[in-house]
KEVEX-650916 format. One line per 8 residues: their letters; for each residue y, z, x of C-alpha. Coordinates in nm, 3 decimals, always signed. Each point is the difference from the previous one (the first is absolute). Last residue first. Layout:
<vovos>
a> Y,Z,X | ...
</vovos>
This chain:
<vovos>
xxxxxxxx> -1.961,+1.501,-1.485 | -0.341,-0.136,+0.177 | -0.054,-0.076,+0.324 | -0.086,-0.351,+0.069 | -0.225,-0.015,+0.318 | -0.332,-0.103,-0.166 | +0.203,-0.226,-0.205 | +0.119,-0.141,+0.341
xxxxxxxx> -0.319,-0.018,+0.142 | -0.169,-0.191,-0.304 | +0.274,-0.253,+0.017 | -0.084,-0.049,+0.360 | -0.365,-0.025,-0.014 | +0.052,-0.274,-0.277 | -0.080,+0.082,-0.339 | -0.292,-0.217,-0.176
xxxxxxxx> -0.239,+0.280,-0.075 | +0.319,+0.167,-0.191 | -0.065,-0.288,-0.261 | -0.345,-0.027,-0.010 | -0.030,+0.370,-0.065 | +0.256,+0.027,-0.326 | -0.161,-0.335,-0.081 | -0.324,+0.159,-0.039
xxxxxxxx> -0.065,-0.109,-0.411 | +0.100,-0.341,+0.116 | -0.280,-0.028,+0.251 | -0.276,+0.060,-0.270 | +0.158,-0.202,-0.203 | -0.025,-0.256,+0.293 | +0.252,-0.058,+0.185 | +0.177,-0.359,+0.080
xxxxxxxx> +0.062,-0.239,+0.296 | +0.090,-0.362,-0.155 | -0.095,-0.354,+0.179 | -0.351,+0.109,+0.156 | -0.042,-0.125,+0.314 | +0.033,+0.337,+0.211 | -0.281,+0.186,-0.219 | -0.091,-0.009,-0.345
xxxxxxxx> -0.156,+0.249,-0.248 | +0.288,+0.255,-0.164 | +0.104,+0.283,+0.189 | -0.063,+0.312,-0.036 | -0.351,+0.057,+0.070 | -0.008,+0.252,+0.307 | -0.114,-0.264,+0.207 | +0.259,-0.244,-0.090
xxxxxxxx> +0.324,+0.268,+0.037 | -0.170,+0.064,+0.342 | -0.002,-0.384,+0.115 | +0.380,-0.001,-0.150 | +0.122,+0.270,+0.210 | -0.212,-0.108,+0.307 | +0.135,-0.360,-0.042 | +0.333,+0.064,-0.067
xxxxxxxx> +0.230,-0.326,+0.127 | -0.238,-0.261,+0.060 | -0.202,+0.074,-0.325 | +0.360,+0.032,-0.172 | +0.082,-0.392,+0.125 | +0.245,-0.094,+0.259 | +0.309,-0.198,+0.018 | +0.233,+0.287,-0.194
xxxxxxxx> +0.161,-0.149,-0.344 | -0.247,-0.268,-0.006 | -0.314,+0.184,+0.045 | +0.070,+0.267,-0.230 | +0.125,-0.261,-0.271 | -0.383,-0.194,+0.085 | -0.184,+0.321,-0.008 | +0.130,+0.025,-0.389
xxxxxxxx> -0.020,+0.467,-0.044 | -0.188,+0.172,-0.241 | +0.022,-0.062,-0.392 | -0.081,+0.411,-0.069 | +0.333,+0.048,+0.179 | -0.047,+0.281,+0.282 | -0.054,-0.350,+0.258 | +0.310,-0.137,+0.008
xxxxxxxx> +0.190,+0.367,+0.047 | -0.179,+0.047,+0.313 | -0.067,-0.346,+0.126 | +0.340,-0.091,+0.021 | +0.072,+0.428,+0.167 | -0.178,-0.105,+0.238 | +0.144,-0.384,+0.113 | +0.307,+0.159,-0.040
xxxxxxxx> -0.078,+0.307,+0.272 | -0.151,-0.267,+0.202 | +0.328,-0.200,+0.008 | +0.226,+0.263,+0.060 | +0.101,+0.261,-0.256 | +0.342,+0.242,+0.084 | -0.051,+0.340,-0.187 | +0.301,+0.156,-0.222
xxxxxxxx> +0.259,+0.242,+0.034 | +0.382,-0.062,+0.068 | +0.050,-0.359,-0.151 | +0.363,-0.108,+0.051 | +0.306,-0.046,-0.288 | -0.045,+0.288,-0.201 | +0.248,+0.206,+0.214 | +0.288,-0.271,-0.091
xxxxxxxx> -0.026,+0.084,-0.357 | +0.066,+0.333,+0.045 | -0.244,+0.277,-0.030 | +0.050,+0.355,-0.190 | -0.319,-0.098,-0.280 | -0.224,-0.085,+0.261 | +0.053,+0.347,+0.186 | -0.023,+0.171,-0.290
xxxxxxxx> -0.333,-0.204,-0.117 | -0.118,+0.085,+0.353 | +0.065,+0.385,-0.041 | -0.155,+0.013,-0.335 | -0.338,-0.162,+0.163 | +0.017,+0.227,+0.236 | -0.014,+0.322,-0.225 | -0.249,-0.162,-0.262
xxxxxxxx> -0.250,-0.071,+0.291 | -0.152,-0.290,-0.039 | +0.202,-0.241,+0.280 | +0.123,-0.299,+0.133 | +0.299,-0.142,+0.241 | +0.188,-0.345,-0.111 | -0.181,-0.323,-0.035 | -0.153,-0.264,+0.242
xxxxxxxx> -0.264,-0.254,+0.080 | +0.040,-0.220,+0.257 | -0.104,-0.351,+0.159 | -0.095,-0.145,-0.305 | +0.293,+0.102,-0.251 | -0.086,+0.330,-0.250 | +0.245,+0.244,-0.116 | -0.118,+0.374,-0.131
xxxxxxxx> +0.126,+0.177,-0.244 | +0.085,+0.409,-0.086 | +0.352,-0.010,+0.098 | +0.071,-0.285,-0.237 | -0.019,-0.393,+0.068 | -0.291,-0.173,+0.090 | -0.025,-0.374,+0.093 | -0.347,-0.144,+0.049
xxxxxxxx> -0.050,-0.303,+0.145 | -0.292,+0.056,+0.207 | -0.169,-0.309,-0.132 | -0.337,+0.139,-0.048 | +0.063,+0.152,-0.355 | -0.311,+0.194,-0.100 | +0.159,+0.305,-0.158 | -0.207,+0.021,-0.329
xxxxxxxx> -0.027,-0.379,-0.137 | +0.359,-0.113,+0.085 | +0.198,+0.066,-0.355 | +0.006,-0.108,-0.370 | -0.313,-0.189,-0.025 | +0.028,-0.039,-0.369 | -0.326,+0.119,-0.216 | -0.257,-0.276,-0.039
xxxxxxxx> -0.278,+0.195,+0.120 | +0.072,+0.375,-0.026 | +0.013,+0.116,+0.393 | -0.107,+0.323,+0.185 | +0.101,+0.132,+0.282 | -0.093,+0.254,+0.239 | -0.323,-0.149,+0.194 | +0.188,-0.333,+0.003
xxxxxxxx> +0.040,-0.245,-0.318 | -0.311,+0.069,-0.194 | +0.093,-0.214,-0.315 | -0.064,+0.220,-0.332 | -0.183,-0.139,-0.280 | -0.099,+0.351,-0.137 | -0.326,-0.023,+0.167 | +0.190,-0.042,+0.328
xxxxxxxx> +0.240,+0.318,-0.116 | -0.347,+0.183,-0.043 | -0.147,-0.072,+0.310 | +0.283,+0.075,+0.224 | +0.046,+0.331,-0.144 | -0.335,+0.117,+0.033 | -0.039,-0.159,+0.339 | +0.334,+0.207,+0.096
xxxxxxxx> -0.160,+0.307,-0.175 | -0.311,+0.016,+0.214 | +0.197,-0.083,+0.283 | +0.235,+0.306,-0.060 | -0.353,+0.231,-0.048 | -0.119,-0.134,+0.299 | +0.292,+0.059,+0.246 | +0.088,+0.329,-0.188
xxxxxxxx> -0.364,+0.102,+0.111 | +0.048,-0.079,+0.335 | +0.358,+0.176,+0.016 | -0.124,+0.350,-0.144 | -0.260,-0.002,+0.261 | +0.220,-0.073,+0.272 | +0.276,+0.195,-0.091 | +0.279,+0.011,-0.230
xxxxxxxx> -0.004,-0.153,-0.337 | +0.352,+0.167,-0.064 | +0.161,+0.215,+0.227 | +0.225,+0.121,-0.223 | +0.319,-0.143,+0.216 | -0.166,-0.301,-0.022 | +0.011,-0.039,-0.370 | +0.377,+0.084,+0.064
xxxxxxxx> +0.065,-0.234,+0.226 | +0.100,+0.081,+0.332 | -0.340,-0.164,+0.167 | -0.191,-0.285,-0.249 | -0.257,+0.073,-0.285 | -0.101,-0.332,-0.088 | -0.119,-0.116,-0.328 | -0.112,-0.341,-0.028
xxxxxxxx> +0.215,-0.270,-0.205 | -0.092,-0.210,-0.232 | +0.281,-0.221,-0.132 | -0.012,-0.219,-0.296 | +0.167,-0.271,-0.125 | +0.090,-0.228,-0.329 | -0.022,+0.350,-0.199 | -0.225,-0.033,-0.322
xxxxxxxx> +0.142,+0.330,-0.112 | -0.382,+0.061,-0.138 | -0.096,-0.051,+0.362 | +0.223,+0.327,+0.160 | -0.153,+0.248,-0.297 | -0.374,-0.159,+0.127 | +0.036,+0.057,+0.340 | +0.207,+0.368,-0.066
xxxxxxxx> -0.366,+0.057,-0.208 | -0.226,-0.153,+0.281 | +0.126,+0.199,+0.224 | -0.047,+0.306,-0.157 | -0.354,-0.134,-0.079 | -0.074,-0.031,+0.392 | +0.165,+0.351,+0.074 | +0.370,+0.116,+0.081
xxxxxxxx> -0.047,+0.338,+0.121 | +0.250,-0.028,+0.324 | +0.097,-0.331,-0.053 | -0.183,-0.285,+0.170 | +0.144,-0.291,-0.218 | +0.368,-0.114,-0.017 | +0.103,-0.236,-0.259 | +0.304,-0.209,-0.011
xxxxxxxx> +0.170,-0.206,-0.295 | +0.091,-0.357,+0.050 | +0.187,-0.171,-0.268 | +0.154,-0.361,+0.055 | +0.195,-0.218,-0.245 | +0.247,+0.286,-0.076 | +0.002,-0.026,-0.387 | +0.247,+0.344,-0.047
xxxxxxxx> -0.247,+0.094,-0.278 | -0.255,+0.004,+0.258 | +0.164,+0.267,+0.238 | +0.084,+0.204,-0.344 | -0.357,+0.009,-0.122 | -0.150,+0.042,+0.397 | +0.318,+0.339,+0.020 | -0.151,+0.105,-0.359
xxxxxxxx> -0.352,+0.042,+0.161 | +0.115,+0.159,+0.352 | +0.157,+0.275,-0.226 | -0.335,+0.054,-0.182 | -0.154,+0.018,+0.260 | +0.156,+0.273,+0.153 | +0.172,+0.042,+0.338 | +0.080,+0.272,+0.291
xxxxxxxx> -0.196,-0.141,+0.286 | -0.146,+0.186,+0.252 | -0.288,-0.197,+0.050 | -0.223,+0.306,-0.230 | +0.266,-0.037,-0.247 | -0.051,-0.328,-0.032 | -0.359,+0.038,-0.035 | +0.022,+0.251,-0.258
xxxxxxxx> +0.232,-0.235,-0.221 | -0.251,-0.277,-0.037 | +0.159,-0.387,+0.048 | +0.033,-0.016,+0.388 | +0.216,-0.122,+0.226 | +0.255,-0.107,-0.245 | +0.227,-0.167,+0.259 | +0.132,-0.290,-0.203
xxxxxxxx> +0.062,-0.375,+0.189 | +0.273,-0.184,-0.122 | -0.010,-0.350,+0.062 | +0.194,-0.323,-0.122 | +0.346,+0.174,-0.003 | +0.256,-0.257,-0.033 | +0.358,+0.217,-0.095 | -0.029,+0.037,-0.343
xxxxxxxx> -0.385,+0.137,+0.008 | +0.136,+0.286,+0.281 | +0.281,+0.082,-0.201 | -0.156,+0.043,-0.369 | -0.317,+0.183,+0.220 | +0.261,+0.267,+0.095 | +0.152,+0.027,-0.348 | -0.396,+0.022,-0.169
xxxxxxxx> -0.101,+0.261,+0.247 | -0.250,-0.060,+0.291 | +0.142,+0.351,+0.175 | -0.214,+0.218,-0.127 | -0.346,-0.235,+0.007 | +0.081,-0.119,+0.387 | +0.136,-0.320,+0.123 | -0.005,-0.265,+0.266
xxxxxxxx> +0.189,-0.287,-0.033 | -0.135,-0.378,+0.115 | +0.276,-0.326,-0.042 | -0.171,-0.309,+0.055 | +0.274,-0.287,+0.054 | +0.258,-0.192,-0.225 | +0.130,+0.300,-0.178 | +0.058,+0.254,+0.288
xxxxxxxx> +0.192,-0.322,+0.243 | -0.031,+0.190,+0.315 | +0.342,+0.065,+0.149 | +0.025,+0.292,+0.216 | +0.355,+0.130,-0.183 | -0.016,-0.181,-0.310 | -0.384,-0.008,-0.096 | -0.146,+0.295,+0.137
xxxxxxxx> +0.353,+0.200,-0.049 | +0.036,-0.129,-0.357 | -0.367,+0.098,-0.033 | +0.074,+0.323,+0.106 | +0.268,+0.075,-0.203 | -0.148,-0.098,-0.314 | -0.243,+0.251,+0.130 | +0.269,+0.270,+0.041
xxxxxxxx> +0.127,-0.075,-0.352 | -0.372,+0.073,-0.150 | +0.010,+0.300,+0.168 | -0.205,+0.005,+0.369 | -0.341,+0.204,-0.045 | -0.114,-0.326,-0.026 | -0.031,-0.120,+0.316 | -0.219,+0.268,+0.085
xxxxxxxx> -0.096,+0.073,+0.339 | +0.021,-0.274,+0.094 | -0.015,-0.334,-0.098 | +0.210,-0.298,-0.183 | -0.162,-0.336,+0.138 | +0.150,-0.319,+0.033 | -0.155,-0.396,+0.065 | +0.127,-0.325,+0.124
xxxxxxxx> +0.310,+0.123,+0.168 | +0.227,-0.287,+0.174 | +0.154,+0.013,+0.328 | +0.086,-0.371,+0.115 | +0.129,-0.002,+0.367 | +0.311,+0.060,+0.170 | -0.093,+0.267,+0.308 | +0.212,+0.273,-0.204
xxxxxxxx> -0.174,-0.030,-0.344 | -0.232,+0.211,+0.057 | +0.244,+0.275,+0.179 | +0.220,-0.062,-0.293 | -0.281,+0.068,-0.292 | -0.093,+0.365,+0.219 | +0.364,+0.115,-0.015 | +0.072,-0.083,-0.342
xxxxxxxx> -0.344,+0.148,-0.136 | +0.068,+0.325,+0.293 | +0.332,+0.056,-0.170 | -0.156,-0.030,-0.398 | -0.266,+0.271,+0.131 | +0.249,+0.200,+0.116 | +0.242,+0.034,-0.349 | -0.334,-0.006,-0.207
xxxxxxxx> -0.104,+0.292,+0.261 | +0.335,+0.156,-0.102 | -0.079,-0.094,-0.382 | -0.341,+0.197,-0.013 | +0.175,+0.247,+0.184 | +0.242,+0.130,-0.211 | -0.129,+0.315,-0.209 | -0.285,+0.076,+0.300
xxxxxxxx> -0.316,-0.171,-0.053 | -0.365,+0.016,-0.118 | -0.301,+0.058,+0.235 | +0.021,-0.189,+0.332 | -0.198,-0.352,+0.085 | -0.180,-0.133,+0.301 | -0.318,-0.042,-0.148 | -0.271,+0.283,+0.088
xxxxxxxx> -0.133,+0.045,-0.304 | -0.342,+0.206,-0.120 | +0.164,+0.302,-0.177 | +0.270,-0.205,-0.209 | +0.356,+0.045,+0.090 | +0.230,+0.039,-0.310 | +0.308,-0.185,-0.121 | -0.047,-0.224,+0.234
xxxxxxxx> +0.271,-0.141,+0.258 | -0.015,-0.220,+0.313 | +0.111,-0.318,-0.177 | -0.070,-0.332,+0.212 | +0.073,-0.326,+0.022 | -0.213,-0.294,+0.053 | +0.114,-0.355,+0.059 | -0.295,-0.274,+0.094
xxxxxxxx> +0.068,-0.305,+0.198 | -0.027,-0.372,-0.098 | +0.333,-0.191,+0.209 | +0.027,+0.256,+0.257 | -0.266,-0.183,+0.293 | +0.164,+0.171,+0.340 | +0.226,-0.114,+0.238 | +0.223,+0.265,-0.005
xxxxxxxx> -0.209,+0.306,-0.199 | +0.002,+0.236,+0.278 | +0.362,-0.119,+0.189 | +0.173,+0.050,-0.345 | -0.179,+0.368,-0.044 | +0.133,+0.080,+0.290 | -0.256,+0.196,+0.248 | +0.008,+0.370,+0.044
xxxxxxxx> -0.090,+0.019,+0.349 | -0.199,+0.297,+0.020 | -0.160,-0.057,-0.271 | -0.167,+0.288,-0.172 | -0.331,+0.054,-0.069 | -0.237,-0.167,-0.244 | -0.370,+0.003,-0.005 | +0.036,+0.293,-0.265
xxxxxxxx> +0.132,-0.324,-0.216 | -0.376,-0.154,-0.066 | -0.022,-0.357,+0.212 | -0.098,-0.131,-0.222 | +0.065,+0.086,-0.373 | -0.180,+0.104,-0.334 | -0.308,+0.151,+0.294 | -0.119,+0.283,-0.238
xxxxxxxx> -0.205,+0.174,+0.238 | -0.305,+0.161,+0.157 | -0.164,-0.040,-0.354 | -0.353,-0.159,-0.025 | -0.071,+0.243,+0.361 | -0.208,-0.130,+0.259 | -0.333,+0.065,-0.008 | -0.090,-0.276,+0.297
xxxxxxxx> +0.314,-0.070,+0.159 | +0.272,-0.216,-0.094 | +0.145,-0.170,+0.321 | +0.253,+0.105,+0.217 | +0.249,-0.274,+0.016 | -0.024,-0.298,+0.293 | +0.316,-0.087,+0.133 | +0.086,-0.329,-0.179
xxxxxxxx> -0.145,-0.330,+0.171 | -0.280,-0.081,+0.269 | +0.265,-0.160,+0.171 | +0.296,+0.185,-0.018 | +0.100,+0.156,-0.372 | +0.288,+0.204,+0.095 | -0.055,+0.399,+0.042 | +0.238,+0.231,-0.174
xxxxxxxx> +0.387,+0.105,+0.148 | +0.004,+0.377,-0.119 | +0.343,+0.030,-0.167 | +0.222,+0.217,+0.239 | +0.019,+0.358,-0.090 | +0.221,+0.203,-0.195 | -0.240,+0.068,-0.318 | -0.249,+0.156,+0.285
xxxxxxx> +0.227,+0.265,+0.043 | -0.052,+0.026,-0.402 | +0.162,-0.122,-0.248 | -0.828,-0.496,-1.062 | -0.053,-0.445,-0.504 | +0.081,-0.094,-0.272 | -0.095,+0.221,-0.278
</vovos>
C-alpha cells in the first residue's frame, strides 16, 4: 500500500504566501474535537494542489543549479491485477496483450529524457536510493522486471546494487521467478501488501485473497533472502474486531518481518468502499474514529512489546534490521526524481508530475496518452505546485515532525534562519495544549510528539497546510 482534470486542472498554480516577518502564513489550527483521521499526509503538498502549468517549464532549466549528487529515483507501474475497495492509487486493473512493454517502451524514453535534462547544466547526478511503486510492480513478468532495472540503472543511471533498492509487492504476484530477479538485481526492500491475515476481512476491503496464499508468498519472499521484509496491515475493517486484530498481528510477528506498516482505513471518493457509502455519517464516523484508535493503540502496543521500534505512527521497526530506505517519506532534500505516469518529481522551488486521477476510465486514458509520447514530450513538467520559502519551511516541519524522533531545531534553524516557535507559533501552541507534543518549548534542541501526538498524526499533519494548499484541494475536482 503506498500511498490518492477538471477546469480547475487548467489553471495557474496558486502562488502561496512567503514567510515575511512574522514567518509562514499562519495554517488553521486543530480545533477542539478534531478528527484523529482528517488525512494521511505521505506527501506535502498532496497532488490535488496541482494544476497545470501554464508555462511548461524545461526540465533542464528546473533542476539547473540544483544539488543532484544524492537524489532519490522512483518509477512507477500503474497496473494491479485487482483494485482493492479502499485504494485510490493511481493504478488501472490488468493490461491489454502489449502494453506492459509499450509503457516499458515510454517509460525507457522519459528515463533517457529525464537523465539528459539533469545532466544538461554539467554537474554530478548520482542516485543514492530507488524505489519500485505503483500499482504493482510486480504484476510485471519476471523479464519485464529485469527490464526495469536495466532501465533504472542503464537508462536513468542509479547504480541498483550499490544503493537501497525498495519494491513493492503483493501475495499473487511475489512468485519465486519474480523474487529470483528482484534479489539478483540489489533489492534491499520489498514491502508485502497483506492487509490483513483473516479471509472475511479481506473480503470485507474488497480484496480477493486467502491466507493461505499470502502465507506461501512470506515462505517464498524469505527463501529469496531479501535483507528487508515489510508486510502491511490495515486496521478499521468493516467487522474486524480487537481479537481479529490481534490474530493478523500475531500471523504478521511469527514471519518476524524487519518492518511493519499500520495503516488506517480510509474510505476515499471513486473507490469502491466509497462507492458503498461506507462509515457514512456523523454518527457512524465518531464511532469509527474510536474504534480505529482503539485498534491503532492495540497495535502499537503489541509490536512495542514484541521489541518493535515505533518509527512514525505507521511504521514499525525490528531493532537491528537494515535501514534499507528513508524512514517513511521524510526526505527534506527535495531531490526526488520520479519517472512513470503515476510519479511525482521533487526540486525546491517545484513540485511536478503528469495529470492524476481514481477513476478507472481516466486513469486508462492517461496511461494511453503516456504510453503514445515521444521522448521529446517528456522533457518539461506540465502539472505540479511551485514551493517558496514558507511553503518549504512547512512542509520541513511536516514530514520532520510525523517521525516518532521529531524534528533537530538546530537543522531547522540552519537550513531557514529562524526557529519553528518563530515560524508556527499558533500551530505549535495548539499542538501543546492539546498534548501532542513532547515537554519543551523554543529552547529545546529536538521538537517531538508525544504518543499521544503520534497516534493523531493524520490531524497534525493536515493542521499544518497552508491556506493556499488547502484552497486548492478544496478546488480540485475530482476525475
Amino acid at each position: 500500500m503506498t500511498t490518492t482534470p477538471s477546469t480547475a486542472s487548467s489553471a495557474a498554480v496558486p502562488s502561496p504566501a512567503g514567510p515575511g516577518p512574522a514567518g509562514p502564513a499562519a495554517a488553521p489550527p486543530p480545533a477542539s474535537g478534531v478528527r484523529p483521521y482528517e488525512s494521511y499526509v505521505y506527501a506535502y503538498p498532496h497532488k490535488t494542489a496541482y494544476r497545470a502549468l501554464p508555462d511548461r517549464p524545461e526540465l533542464a532549466r528546473v533542476w539547473a543549479g540544483r544539488a543532484k549528487d544524492a537524489l532519490s529515483l522512483y518509477l512507477h507501474i500503474p497496473f494491479c491485477e485487482v483494485r482493492c475497495g479502499f485504494c485510490n492509487l493511481f493504478t488501472r486493473i490488468g493490461a491489454p496483450d502489449g502494453l506492459t512493454g509499450a509503457y516499458l517502451d515510454a517509460l525507457e524514453r522519459q528515463a533517457r529524457t529525464v537523465r539528459e535534462a539533469l545532466g544538461a547544466d554539467g554537474g554530478p547526478v548520482r542516485f543514492a536510493a530507488a524505489a519500485f511503486g505503483g500499482g504493482t510492480p510486480t504484476f510485471l513478468t519476471a523479464a519485464e522486471l529485469s527490464r526495469l532495472c536495466d532501465i533504472a540503472e542503464h537508462t536513468a543511471g542509479a547504480d541498483l546494487r550499490a544503493v537501497p533498492l525498495s519494491v513493492e509487492a503483493s501475495p499473487s504476484t511475489a512468485t519465486a521467478d519474480r523474487l529470483a530477479v528482484l534479489a539478483e538485481r540489489g533489492t534491499t526492500r520489498l514491502s508485502l501488501g497483506v492487509q490483513s491475515f483473516v479471509d472475511s476481512e479481506v473480503r470485507s476491503a474488497a480484496r480477493p485473497q486467502r491466507r493461505a496464499d499470502v502465507e506461501a508468498a512470506l515462505g517464498r519472499i524469505r527463501a529469496a533472502a531479501l535483507p528487508v521484509l515489510n508486510i502491511d496491515l490495515i486496521y478499521g475493517i468493516d467487522g474486524q474486531t480487537g481479537a481479529t486484530w490481534s490474530r493478523s498481528l500475531a500471523a504478521a510477528l511469527a514471519w518476524r518481518p524487519e518492518e511493519l506498516y499500520l495503516y488506517p482505513l480510509y474510505v476515499r471518493p471513486l473507490t469502491g468502499l466509497g462507492r458503498r457509502g461506507e462509515a457514512s455519517g456523523p454518527l457512524a464516523e465518531a464511532a469509527w474514529d474510536a474504534q480505529r484508535l482503539r485498534l491503532y493503540r492495540q497495535g502499537r502496543d503489541t509490536l512495542l512489546s514484541a521489541g518493535y521500534e515505533q518509527v512514525s505512527m505507521r511504521m514499525f521497526r525490528r531493532p537491528g534490521a537494515p535501514t534499507a530506505v528513508p524512514a517513511d517519506h521524510s526526505c527534506q532534500t527535495d531531490g526526488m526524481v520520479g519517472l512513470g505516469c503515476g510519479a511525482r518529481s521533487y526540486t525546491p522551488a517545484l513540485h511536478y508530475s503528469f495529470d492524476y486521477a481514481v477513476d478507472m476510465r481516466q486513469i486508462r486514458a492517461i496511461v494511453d496518452d503516456y504510453v503514445a509520447r515521444p521522448g521529446r514530450d517528456f522533457a518539461r513538467a506540465e502539472y505540479g505546485r511551485r514551493m517558496d520559502d514558507g511553503e518549504a519551511r512547512r512542509r520541513h516541519l511536516l514530514q520532520s515532525l510525523l517521525q516518532a524522533e521529531g524534528m533537530a531545531v538546530a537543522d531547522y534553524r540552519a537550513r531557514f534562519g529562524t526557529g519553528p516557535f518563530e515560524d508556527f507559533p499558533v500551530e505549535l501552541r495548539r499542538f501543546a495544549e492539546a498534548g501532542w507534543l513532547a515537554e519543551g518549548g523554543p529552547g529545546e534542541a529536538r521538537l517531538r510528539l508525544t504518543p499521544e501526538g503520534l497516534a493523531h498524526s493524520d490531524a497534525v499533519g493536515p493542521a499544518l497546510f497552508s491556506s493556499a494548499v488547502r484552497s486548492a484541494m478544496v478546488g480540485y475536482a475530482r476525475k
